[in-house]
N, CA, C and O atoms as a Tripos MOL2 file, in Angstrom:
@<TRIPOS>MOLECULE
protein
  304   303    76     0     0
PROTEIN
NO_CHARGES

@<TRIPOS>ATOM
      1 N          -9.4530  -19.6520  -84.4980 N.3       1 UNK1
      2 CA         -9.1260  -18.7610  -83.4060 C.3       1 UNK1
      3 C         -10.1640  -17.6370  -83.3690 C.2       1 UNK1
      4 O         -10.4130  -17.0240  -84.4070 O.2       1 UNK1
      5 N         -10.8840  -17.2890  -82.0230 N.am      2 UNK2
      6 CA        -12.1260  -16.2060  -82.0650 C.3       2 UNK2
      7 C         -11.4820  -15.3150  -81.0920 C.2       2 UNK2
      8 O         -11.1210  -15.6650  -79.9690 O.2       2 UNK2
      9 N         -11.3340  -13.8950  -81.7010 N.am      3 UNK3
     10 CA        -10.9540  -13.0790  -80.6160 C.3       3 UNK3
     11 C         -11.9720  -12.5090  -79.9210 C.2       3 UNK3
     12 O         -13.0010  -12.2510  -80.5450 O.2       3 UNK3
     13 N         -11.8860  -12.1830  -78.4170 N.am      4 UNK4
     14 CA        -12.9340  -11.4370  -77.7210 C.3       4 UNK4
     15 C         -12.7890  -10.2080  -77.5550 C.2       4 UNK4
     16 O         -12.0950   -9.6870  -76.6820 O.2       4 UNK4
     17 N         -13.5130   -9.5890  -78.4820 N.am      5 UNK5
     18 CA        -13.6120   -8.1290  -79.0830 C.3       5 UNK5
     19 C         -13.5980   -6.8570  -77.9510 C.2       5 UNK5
     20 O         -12.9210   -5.8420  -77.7900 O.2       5 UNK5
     21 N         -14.6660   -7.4640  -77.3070 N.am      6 UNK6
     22 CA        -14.9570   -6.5120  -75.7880 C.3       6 UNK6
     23 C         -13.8330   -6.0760  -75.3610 C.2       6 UNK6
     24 O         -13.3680   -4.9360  -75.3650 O.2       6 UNK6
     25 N         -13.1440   -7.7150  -74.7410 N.am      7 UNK7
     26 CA        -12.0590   -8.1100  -73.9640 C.3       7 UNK7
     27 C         -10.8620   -7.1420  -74.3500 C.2       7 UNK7
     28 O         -10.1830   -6.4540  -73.5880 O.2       7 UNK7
     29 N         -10.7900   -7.2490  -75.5420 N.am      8 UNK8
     30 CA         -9.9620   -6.8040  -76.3860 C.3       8 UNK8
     31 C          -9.6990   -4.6340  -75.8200 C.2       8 UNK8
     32 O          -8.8340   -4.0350  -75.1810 O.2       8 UNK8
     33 N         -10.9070   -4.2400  -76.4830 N.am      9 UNK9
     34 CA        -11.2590   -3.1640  -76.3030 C.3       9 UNK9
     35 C         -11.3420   -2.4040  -74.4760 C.2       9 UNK9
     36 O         -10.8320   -1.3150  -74.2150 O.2       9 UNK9
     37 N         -11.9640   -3.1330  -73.5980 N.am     10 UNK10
     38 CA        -11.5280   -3.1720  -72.3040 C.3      10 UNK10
     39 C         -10.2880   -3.0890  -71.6680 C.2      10 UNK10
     40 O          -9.9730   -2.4390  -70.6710 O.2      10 UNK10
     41 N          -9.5070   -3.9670  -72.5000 N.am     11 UNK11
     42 CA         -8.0810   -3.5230  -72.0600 C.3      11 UNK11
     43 C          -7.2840   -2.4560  -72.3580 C.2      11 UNK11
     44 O          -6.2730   -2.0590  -71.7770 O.2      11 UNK11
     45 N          -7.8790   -2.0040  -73.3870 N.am     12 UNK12
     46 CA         -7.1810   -1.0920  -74.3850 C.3      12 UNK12
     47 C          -8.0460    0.2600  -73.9040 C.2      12 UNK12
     48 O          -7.6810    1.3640  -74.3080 O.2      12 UNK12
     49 N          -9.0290    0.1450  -73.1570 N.am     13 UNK13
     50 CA         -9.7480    1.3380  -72.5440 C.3      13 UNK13
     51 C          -8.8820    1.8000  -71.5900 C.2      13 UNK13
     52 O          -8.3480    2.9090  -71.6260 O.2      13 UNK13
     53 N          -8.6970    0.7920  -70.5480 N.am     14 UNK14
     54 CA         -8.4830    1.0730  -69.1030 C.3      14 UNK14
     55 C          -6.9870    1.3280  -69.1580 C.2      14 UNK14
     56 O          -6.3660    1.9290  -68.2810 O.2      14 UNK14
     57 N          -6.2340    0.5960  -70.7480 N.am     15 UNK15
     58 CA         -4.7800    0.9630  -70.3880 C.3      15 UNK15
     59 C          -4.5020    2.4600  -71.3140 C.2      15 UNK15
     60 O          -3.3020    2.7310  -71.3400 O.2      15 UNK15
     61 N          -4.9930    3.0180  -71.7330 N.am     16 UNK16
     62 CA         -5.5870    4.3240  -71.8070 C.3      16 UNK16
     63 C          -5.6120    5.3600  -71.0250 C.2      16 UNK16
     64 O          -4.9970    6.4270  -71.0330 O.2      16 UNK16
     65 N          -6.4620    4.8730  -70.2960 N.am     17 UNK17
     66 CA         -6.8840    5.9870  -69.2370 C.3      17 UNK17
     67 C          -5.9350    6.2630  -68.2740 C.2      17 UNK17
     68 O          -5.4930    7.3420  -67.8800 O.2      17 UNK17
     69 N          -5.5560    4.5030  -67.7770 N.am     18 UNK18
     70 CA         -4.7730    4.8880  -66.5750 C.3      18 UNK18
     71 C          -2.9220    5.8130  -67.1780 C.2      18 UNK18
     72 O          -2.2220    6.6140  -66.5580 O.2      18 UNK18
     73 N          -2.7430    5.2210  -68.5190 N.am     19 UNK19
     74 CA         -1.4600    5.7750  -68.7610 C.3      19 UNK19
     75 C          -1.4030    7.5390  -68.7050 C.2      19 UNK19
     76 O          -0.5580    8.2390  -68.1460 O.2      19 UNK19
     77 N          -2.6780    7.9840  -69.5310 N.am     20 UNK20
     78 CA         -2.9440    9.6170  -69.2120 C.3      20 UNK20
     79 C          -2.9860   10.0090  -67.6910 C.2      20 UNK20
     80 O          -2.4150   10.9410  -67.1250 O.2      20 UNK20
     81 N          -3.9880    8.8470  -67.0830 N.am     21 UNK21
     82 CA         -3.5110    9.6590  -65.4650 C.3      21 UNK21
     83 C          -2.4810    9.5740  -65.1170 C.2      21 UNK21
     84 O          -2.2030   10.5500  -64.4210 O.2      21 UNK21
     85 N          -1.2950    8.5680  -65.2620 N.am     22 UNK22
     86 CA         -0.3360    8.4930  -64.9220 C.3      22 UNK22
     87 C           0.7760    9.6900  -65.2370 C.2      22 UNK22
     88 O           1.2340   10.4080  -64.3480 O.2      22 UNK22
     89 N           1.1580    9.7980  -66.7160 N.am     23 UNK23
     90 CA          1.5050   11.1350  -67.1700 C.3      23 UNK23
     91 C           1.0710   12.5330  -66.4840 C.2      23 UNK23
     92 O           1.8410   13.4510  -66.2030 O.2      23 UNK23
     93 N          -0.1720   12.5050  -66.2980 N.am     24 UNK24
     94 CA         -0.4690   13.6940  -65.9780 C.3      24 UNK24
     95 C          -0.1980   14.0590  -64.2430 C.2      24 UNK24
     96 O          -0.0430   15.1240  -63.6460 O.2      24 UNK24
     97 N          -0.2240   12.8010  -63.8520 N.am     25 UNK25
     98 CA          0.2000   12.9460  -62.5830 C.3      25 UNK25
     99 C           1.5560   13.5180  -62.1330 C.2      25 UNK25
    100 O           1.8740   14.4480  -61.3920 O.2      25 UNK25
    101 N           2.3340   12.4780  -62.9670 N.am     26 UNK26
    102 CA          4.0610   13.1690  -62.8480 C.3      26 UNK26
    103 C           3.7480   14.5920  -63.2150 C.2      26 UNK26
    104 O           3.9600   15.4140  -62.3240 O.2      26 UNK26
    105 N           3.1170   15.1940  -64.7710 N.am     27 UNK27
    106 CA          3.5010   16.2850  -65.1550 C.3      27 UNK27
    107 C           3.3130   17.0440  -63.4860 C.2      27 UNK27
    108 O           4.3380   17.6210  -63.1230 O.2      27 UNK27
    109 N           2.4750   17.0760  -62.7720 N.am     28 UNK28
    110 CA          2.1640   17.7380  -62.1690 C.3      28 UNK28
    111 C           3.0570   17.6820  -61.0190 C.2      28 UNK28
    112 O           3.0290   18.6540  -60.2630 O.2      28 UNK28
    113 N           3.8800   16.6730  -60.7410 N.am     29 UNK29
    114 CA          4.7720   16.7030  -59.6470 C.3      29 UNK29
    115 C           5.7190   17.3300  -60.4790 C.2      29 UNK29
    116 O           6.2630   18.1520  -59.7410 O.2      29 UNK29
    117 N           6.4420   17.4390  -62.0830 N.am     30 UNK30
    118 CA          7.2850   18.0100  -62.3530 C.3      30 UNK30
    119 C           6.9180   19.6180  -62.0550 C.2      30 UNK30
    120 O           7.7110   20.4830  -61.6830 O.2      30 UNK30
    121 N           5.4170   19.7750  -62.3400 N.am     31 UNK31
    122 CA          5.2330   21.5870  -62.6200 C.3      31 UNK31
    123 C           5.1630   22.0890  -60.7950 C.2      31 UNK31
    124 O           5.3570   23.2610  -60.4720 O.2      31 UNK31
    125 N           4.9100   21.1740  -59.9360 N.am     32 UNK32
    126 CA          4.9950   21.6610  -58.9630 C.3      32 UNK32
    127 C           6.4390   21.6630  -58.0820 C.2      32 UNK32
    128 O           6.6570   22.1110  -56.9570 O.2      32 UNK32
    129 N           7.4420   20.9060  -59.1500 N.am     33 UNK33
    130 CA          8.7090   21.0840  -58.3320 C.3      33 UNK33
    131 C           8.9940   22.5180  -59.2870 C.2      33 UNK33
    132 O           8.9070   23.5220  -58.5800 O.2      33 UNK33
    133 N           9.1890   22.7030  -60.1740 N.am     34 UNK34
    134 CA          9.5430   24.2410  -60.9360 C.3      34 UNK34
    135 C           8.6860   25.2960  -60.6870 C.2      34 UNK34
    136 O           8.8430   26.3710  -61.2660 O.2      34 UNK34
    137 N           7.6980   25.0880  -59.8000 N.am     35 UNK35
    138 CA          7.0850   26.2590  -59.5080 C.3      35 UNK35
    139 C           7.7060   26.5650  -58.2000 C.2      35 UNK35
    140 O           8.1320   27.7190  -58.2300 O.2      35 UNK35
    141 N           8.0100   25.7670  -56.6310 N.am     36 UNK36
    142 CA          8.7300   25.3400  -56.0590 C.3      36 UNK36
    143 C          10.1700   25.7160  -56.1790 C.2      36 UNK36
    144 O          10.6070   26.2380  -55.1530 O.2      36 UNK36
    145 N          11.0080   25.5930  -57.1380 N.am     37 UNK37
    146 CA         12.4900   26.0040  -57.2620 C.3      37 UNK37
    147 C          12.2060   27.8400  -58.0000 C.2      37 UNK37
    148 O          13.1450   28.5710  -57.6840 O.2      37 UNK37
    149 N          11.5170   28.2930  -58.5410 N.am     38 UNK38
    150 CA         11.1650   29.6560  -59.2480 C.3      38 UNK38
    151 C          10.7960   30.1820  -58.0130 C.2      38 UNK38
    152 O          11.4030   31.2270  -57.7800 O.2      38 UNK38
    153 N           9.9090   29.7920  -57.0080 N.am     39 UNK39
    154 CA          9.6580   30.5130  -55.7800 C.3      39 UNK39
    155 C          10.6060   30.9150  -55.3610 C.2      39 UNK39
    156 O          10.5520   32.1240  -55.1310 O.2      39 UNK39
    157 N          11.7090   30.3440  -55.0870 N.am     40 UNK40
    158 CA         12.5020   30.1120  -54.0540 C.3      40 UNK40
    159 C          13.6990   31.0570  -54.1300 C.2      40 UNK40
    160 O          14.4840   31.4140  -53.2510 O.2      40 UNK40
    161 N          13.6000   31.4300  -55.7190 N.am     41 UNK41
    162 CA         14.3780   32.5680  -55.8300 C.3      41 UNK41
    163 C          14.3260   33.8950  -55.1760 C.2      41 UNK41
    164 O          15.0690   34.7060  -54.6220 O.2      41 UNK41
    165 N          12.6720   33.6650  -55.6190 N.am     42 UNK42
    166 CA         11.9900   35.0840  -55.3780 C.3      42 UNK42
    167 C          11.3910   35.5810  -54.0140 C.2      42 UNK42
    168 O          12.0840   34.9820  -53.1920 O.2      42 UNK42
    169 N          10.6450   36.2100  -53.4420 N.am     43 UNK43
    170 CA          9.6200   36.7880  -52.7860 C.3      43 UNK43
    171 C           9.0970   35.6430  -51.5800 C.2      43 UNK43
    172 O           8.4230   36.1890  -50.7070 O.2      43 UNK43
    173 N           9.2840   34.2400  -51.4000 N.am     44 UNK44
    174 CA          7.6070   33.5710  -51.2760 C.3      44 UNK44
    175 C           7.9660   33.0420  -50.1660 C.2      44 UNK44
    176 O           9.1130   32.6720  -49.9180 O.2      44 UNK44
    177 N           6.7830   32.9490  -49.2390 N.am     45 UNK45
    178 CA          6.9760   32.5020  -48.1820 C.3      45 UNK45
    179 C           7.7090   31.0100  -48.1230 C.2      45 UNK45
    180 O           8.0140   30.2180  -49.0150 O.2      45 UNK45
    181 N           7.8820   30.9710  -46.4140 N.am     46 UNK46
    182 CA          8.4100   29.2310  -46.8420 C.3      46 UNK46
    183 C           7.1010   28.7120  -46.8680 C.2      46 UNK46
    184 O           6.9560   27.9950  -47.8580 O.2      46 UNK46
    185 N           6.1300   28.7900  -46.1950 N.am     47 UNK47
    186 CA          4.3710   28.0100  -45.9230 C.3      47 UNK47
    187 C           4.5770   27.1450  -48.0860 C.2      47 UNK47
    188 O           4.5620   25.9600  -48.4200 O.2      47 UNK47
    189 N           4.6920   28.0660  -48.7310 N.am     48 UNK48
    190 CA          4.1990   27.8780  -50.3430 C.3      48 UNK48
    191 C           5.3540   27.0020  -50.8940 C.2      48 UNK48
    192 O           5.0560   26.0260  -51.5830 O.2      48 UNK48
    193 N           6.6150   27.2770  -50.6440 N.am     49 UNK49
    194 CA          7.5270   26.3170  -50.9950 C.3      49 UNK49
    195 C           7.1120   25.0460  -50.5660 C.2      49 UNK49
    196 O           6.9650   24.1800  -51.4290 O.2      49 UNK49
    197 N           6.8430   24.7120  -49.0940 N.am     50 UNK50
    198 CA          6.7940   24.1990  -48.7700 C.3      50 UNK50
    199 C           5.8930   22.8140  -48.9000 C.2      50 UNK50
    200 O           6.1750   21.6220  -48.7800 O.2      50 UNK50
    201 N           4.4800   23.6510  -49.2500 N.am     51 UNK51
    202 CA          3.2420   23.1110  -50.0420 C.3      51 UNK51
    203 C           3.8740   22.1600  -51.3940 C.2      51 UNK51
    204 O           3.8450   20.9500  -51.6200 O.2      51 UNK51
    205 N           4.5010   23.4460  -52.2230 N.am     52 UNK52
    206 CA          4.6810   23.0460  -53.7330 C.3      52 UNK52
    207 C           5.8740   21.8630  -53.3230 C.2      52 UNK52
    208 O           6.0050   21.0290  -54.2200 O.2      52 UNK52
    209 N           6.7770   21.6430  -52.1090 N.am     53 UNK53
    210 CA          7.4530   20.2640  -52.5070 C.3      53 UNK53
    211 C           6.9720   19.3300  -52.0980 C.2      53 UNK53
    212 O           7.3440   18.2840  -52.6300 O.2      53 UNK53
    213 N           5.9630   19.2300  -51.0140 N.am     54 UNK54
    214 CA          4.9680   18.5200  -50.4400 C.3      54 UNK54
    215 C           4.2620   17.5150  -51.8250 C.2      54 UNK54
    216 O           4.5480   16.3220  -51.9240 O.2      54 UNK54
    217 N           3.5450   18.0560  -52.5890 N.am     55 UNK55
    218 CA          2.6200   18.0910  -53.3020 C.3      55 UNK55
    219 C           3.2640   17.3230  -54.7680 C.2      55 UNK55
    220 O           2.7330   16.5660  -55.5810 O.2      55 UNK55
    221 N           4.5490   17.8630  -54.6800 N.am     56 UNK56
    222 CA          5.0520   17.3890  -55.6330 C.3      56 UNK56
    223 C           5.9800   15.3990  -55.2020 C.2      56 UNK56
    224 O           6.2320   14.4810  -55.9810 O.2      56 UNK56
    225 N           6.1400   15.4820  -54.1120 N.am     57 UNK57
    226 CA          6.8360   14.4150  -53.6950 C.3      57 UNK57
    227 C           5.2850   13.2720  -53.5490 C.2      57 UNK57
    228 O           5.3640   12.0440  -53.5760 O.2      57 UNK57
    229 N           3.9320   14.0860  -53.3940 N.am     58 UNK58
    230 CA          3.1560   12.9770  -53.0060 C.3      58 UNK58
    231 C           2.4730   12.7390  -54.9130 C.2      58 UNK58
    232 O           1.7350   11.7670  -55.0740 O.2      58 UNK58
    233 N           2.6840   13.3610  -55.7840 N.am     59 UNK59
    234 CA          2.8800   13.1960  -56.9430 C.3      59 UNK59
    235 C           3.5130   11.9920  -57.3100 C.2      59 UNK59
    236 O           2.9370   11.0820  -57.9080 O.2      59 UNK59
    237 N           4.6250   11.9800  -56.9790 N.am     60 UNK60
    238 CA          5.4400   11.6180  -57.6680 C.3      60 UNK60
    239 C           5.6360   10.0800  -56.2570 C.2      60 UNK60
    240 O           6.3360    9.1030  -56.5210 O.2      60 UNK60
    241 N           5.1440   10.1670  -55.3680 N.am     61 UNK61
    242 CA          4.7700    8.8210  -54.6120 C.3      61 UNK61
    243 C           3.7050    8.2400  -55.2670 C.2      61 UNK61
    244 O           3.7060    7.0110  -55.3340 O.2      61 UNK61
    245 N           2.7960    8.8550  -55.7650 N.am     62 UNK62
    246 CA          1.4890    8.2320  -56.2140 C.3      62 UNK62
    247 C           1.7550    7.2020  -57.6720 C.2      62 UNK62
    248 O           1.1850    6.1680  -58.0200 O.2      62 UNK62
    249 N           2.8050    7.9450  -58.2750 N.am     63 UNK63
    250 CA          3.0960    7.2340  -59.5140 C.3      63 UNK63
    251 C           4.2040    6.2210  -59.0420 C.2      63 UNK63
    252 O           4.3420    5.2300  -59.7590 O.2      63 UNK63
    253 N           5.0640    6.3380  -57.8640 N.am     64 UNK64
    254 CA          5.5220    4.7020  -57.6800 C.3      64 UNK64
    255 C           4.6960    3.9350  -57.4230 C.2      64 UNK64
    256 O           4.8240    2.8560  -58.0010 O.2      64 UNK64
    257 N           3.7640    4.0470  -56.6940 N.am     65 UNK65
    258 CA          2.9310    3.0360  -56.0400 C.3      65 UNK65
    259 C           2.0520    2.4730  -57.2820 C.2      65 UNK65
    260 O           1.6590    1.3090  -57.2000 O.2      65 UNK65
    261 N           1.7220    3.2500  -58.4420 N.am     66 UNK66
    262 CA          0.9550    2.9140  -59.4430 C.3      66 UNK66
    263 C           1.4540    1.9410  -59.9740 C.2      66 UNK66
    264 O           0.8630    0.8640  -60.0490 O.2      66 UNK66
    265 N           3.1850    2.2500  -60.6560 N.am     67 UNK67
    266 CA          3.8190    1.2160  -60.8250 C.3      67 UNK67
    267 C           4.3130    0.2870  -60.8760 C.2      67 UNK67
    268 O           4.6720   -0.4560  -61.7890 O.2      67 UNK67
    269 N           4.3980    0.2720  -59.0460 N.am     68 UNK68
    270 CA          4.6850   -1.0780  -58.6270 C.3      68 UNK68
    271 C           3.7840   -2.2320  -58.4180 C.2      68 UNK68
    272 O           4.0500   -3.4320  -58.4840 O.2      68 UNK68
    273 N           2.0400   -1.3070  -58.0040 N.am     69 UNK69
    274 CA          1.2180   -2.0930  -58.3580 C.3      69 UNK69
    275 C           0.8980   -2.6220  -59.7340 C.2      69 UNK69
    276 O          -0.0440   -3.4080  -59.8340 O.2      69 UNK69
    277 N           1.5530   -2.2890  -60.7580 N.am     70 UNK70
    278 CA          0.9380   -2.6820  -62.2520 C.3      70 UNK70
    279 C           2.0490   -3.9200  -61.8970 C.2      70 UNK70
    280 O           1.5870   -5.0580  -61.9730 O.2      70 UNK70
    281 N           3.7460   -3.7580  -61.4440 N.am     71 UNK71
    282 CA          4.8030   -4.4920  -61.6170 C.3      71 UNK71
    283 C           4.1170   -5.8540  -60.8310 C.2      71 UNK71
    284 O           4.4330   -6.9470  -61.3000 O.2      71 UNK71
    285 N           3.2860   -5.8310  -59.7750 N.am     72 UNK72
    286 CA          3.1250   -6.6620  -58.8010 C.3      72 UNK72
    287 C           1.6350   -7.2970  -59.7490 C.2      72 UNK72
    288 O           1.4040   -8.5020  -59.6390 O.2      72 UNK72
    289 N           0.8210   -6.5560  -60.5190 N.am     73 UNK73
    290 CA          0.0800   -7.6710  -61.3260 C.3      73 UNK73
    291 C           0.6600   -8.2340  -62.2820 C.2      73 UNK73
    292 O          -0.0370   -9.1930  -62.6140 O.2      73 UNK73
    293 N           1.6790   -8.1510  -62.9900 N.am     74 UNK74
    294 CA          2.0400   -8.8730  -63.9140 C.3      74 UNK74
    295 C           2.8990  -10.0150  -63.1520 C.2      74 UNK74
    296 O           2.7470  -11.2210  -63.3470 O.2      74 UNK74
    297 N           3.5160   -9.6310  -62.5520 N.am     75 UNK75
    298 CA          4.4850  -10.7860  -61.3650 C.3      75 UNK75
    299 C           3.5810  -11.8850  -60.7610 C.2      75 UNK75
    300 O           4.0940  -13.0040  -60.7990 O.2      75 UNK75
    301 N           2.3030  -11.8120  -60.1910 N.am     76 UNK76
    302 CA          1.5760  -12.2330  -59.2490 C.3      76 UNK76
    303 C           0.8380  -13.4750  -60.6130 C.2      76 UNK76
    304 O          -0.0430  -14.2780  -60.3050 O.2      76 UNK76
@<TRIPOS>BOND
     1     1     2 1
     2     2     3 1
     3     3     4 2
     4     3     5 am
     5     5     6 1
     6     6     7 1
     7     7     8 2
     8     7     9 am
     9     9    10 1
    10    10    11 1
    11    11    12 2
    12    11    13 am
    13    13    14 1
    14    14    15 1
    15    15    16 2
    16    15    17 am
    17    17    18 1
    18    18    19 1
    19    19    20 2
    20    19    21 am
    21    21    22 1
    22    22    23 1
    23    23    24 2
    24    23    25 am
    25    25    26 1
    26    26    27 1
    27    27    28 2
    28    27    29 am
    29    29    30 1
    30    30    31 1
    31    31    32 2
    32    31    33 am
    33    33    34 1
    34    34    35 1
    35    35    36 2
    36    35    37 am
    37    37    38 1
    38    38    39 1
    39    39    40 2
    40    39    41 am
    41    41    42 1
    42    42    43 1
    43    43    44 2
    44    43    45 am
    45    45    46 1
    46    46    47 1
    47    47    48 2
    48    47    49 am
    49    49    50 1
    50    50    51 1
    51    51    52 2
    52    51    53 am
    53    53    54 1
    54    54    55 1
    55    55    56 2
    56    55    57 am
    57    57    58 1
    58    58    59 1
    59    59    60 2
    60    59    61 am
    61    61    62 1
    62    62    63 1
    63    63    64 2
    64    63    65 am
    65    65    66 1
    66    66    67 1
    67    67    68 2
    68    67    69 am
    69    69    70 1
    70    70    71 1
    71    71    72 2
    72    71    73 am
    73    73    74 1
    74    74    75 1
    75    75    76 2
    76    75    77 am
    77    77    78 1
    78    78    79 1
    79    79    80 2
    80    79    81 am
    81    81    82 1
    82    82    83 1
    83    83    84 2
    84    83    85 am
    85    85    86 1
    86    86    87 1
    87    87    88 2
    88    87    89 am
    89    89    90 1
    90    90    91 1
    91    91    92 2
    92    91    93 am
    93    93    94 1
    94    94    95 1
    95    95    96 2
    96    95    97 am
    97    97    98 1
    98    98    99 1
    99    99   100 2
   100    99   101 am
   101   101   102 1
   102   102   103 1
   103   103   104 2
   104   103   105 am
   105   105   106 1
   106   106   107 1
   107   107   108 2
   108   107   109 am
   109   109   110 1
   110   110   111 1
   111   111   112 2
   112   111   113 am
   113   113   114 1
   114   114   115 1
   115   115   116 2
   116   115   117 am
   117   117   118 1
   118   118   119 1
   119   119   120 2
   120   119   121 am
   121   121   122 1
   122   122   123 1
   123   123   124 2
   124   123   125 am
   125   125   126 1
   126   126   127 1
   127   127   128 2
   128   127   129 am
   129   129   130 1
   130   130   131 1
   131   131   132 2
   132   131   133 am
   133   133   134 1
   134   134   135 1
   135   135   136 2
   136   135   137 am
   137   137   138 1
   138   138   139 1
   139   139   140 2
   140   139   141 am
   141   141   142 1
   142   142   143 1
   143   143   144 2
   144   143   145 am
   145   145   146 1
   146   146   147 1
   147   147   148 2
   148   147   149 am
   149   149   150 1
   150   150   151 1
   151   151   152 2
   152   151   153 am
   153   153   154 1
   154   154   155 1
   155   155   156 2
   156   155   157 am
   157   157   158 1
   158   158   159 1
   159   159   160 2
   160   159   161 am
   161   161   162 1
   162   162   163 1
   163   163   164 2
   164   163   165 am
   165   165   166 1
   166   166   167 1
   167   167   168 2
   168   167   169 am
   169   169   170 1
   170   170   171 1
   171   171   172 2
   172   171   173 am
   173   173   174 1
   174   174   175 1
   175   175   176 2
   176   175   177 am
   177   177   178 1
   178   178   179 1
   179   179   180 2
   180   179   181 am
   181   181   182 1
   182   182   183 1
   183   183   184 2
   184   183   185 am
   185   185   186 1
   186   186   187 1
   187   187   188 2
   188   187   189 am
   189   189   190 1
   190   190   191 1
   191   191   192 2
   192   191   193 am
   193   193   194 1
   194   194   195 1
   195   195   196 2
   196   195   197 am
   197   197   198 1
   198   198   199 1
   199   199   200 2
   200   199   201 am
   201   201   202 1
   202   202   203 1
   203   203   204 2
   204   203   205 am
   205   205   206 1
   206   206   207 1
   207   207   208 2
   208   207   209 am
   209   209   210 1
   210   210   211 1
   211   211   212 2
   212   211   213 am
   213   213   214 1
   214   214   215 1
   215   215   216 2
   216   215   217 am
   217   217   218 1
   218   218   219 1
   219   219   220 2
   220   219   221 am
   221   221   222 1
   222   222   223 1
   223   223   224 2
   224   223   225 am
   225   225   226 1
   226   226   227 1
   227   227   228 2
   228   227   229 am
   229   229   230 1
   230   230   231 1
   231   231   232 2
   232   231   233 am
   233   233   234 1
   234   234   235 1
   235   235   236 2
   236   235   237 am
   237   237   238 1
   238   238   239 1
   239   239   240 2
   240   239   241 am
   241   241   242 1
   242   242   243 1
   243   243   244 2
   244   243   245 am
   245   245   246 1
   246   246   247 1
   247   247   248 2
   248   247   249 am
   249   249   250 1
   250   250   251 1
   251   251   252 2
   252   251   253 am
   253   253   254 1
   254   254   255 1
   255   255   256 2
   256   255   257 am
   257   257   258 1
   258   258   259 1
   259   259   260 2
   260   259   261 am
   261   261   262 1
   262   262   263 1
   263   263   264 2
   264   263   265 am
   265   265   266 1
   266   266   267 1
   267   267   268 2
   268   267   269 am
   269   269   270 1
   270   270   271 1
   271   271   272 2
   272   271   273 am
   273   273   274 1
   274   274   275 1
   275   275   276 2
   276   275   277 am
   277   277   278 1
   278   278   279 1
   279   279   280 2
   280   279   281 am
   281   281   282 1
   282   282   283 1
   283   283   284 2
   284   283   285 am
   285   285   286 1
   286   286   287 1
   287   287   288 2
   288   287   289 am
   289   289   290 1
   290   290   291 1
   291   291   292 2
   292   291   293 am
   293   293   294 1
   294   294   295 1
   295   295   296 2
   296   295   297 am
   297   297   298 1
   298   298   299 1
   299   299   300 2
   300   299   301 am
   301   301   302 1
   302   302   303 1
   303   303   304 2
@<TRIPOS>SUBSTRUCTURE
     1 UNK1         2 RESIDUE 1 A UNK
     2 UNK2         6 RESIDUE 1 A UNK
     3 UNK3        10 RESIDUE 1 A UNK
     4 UNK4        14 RESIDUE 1 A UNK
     5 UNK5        18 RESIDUE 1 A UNK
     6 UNK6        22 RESIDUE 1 A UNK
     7 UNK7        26 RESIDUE 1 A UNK
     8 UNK8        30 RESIDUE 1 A UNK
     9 UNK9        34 RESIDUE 1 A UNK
    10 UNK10       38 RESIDUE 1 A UNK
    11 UNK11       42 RESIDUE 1 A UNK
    12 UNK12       46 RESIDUE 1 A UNK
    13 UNK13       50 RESIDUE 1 A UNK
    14 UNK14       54 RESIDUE 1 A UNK
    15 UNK15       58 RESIDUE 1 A UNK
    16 UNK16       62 RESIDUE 1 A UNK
    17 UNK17       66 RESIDUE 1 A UNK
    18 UNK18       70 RESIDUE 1 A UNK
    19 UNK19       74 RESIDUE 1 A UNK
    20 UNK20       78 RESIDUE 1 A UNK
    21 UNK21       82 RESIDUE 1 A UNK
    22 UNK22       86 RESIDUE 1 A UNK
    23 UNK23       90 RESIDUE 1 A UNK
    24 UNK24       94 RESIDUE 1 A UNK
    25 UNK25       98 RESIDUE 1 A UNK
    26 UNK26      102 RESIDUE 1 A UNK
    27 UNK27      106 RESIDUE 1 A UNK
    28 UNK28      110 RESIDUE 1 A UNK
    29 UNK29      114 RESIDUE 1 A UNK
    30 UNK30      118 RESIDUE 1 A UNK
    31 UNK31      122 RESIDUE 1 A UNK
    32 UNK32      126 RESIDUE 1 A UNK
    33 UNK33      130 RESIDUE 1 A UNK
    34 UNK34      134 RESIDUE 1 A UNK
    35 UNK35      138 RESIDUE 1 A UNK
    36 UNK36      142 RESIDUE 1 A UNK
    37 UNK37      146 RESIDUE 1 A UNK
    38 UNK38      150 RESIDUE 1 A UNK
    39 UNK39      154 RESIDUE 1 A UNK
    40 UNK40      158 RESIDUE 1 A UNK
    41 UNK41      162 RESIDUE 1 A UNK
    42 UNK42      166 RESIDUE 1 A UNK
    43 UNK43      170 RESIDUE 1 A UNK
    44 UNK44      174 RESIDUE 1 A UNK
    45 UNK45      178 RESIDUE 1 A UNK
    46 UNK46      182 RESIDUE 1 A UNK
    47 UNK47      186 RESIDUE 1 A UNK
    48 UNK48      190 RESIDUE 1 A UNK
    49 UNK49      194 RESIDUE 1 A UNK
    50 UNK50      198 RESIDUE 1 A UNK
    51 UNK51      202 RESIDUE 1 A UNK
    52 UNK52      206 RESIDUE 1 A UNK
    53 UNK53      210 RESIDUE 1 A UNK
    54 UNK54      214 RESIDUE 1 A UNK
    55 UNK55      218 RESIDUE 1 A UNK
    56 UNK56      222 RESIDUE 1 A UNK
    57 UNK57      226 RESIDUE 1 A UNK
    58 UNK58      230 RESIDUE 1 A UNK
    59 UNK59      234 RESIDUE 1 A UNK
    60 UNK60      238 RESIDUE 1 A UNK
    61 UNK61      242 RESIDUE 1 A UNK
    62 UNK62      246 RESIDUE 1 A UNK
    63 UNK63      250 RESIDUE 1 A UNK
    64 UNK64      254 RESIDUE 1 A UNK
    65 UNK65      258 RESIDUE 1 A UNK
    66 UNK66      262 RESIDUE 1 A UNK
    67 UNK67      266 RESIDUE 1 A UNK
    68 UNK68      270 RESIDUE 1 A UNK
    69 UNK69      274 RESIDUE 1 A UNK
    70 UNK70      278 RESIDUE 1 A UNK
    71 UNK71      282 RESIDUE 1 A UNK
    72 UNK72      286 RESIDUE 1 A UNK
    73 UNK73      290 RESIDUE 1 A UNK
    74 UNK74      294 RESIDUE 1 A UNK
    75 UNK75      298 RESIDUE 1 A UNK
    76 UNK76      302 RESIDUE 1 A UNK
């Protein structure tokens, strides 16, 4: 049995990378919904709420679509 080392390492690159973007993506739809609900107490226009749930919902769209595309290569 010969393993392909590259192959090996390639996968283990890219599933790497994409899992940190992935994480970091949510974090950022989470920090932009709590920045978003902390506004809302206080002072802030609606324009900024408004932004921060915006921003956070296309966050947090970006990581379904990631998912479902990973769900739809393993299926396919």
């Amino acid at each position: 049995m010969k393993i392909d080392w590259a192959a090996l390492a390639s996968v283990f690159g890219v599933s790497l990378v994409v899992t940190v973007a992935l994480v970091g993506l949510f974090t950022l739809g989470i920090v932009a919904l709590s920045k978003q609900s902390a506004t809302a107490g206080g002072n802030a226009s609606g324009g900024s709420v408004a932004l921060a749930r915006t921003g956070a919902y296309a966050c947090f769209g970006l990581c379904v679509a990631a998912v479902s595309y990973g769900i739809y290569l393993i299926v396919a």
